[in-house]
C-alpha positions as CSV (number, residue, x, y, z in Angstrom):
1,X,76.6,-89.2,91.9
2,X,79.7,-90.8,94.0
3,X,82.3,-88.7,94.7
4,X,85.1,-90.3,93.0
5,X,83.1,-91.3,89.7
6,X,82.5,-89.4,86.9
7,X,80.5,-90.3,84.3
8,X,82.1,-89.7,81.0
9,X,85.3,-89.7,82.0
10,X,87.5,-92.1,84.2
11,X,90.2,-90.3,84.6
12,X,88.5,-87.3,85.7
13,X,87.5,-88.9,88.5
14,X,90.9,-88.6,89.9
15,X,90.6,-84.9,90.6
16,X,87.0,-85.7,92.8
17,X,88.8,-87.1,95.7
18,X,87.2,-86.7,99.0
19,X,90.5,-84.2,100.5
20,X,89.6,-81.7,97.0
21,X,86.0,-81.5,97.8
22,X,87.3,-80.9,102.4
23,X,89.4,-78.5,100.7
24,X,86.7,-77.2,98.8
25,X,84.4,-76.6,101.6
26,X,87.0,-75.5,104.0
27,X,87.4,-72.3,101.4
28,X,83.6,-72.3,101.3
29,X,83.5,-71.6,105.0
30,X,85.3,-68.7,105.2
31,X,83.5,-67.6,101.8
32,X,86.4,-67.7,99.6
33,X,85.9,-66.7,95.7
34,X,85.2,-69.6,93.6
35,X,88.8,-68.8,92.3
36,X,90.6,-68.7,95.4
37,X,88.8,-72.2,96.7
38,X,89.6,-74.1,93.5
39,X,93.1,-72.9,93.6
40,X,93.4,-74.1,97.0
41,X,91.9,-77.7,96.3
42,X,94.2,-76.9,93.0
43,X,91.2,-77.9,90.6
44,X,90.2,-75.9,87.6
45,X,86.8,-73.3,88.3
46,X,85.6,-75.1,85.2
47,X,85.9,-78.4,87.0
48,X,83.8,-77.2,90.0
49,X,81.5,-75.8,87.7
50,X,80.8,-79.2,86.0
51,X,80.7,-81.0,89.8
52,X,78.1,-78.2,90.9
53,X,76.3,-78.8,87.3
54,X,76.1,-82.1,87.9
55,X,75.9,-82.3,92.3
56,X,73.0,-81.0,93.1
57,X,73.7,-82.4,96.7
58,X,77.4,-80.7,96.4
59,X,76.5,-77.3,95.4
60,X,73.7,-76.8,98.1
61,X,76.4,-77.7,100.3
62,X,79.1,-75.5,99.5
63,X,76.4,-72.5,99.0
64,X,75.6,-73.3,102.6
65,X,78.6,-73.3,103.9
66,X,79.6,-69.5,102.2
67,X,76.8,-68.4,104.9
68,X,79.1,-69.6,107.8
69,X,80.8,-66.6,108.6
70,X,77.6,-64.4,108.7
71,X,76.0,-66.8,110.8
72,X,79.0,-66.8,112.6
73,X,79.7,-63.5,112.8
74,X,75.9,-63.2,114.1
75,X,76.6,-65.2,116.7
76,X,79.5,-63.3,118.1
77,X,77.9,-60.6,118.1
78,X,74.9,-61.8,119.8
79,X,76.5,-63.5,122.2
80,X,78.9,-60.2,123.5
81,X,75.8,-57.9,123.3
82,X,76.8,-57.5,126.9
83,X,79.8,-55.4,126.0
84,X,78.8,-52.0,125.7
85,X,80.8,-51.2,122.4
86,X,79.2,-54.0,120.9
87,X,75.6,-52.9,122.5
88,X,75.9,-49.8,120.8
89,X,77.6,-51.0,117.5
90,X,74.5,-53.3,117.2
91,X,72.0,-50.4,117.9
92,X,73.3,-47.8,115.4
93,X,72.8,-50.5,112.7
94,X,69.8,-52.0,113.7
95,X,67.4,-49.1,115.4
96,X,69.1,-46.0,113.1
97,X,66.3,-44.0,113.9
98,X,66.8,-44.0,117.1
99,X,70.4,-45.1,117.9
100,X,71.9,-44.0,114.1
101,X,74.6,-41.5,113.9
102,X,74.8,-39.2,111.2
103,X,77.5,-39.1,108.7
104,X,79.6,-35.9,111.3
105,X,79.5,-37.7,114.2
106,X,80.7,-41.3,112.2
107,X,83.9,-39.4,110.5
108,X,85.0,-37.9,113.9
109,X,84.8,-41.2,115.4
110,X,86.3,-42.9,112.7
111,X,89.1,-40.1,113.1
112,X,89.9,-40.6,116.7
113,X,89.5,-44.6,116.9
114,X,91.4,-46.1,114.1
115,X,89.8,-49.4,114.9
116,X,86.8,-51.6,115.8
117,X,86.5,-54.1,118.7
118,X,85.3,-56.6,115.6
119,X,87.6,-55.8,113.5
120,X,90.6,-58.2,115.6
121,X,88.7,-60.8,113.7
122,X,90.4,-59.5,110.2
123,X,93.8,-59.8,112.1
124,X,93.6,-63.8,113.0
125,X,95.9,-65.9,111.1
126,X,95.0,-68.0,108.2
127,X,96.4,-71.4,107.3
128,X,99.3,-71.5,105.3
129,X,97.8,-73.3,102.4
130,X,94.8,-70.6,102.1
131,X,97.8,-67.9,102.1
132,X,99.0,-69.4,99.6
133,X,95.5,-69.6,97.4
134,X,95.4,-66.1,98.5
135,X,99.3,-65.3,96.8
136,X,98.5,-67.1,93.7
137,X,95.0,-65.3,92.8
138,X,96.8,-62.3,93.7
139,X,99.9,-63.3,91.5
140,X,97.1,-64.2,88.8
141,X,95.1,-60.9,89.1
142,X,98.6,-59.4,88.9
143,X,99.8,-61.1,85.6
144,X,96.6,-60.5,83.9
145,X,96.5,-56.7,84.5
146,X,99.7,-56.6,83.0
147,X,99.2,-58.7,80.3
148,X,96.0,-56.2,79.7
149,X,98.7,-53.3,79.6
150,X,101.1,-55.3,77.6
151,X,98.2,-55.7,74.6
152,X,96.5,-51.9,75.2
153,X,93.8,-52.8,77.0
């Protein structure tokens, strides 16, 4: 199926433009919720439902790009295992039995260093446009937990 055809429906076809579906797999990159990527390519879930239902192709795609960041992230770490915090870090997960700390010595660590050398990759900036997917799912979530407390739910 093209990307800009849709067979039922001509003017459904308007939505499948080729920046929705970049936008699309730019959330789908940095494994974004179905919700929070179709807000930012500002299409309906129900629209990317139908594309994945009938793309094949589309949805291998995007499911291979949400694996990005892991592989990603497996890189990094793979690639600094010269670092001796990040040595060790991988070691206690990998070898537990022999490297593993047990939950005593884990809380006084976690008590006297606040943060993780890996964890400056939660600080790094995001573009303003996935910000603002971000606000609006959280403005969403928000609205719907109080209309839930509105009707007694």
């Amino acid at each position: 199926m093209a990307l800009t055809t849709h067979p039922v429906d001509p003017e459904k076809a308007l939505k499948r433009t080729p920046e929705v579906i970049q936008k699309l797999e730019l959330a789908m990159a940095i494994d974004c919720s179905i919700d929070v990527a179709c807000a930012y390519a500002e299409i309906s879930p129900q629209t990317l439902y139908n594309w994945l239902a009938g793309d094949p192709e589309l949805k291998s795609r995007l499911e291979r790009l949400r694996l990005s960041p892991i592989l990603k992230a497996k890189y990094t770490v793979a690639k600094n295992t010269d670092q001796i915090e990040t040595a060790k870090w991988l070691l206690e997960r990998k070898c537990r039995d022999e490297y593993g700390r047990n939950q005593k010595d884990a809380a006084k660590e976690s008590e006297s260093s606040a943060t993780h050398p890996h964890d400056e990759i939660a600080n790094l900036p995001l573009p303003p446009s996935l910000m603002k997917a971000f606000q609006q799912e959280d403005e969403r979530r928000a609205s719907g937990k109080e209309n839930a407390n509105e009707t007694g739910n």
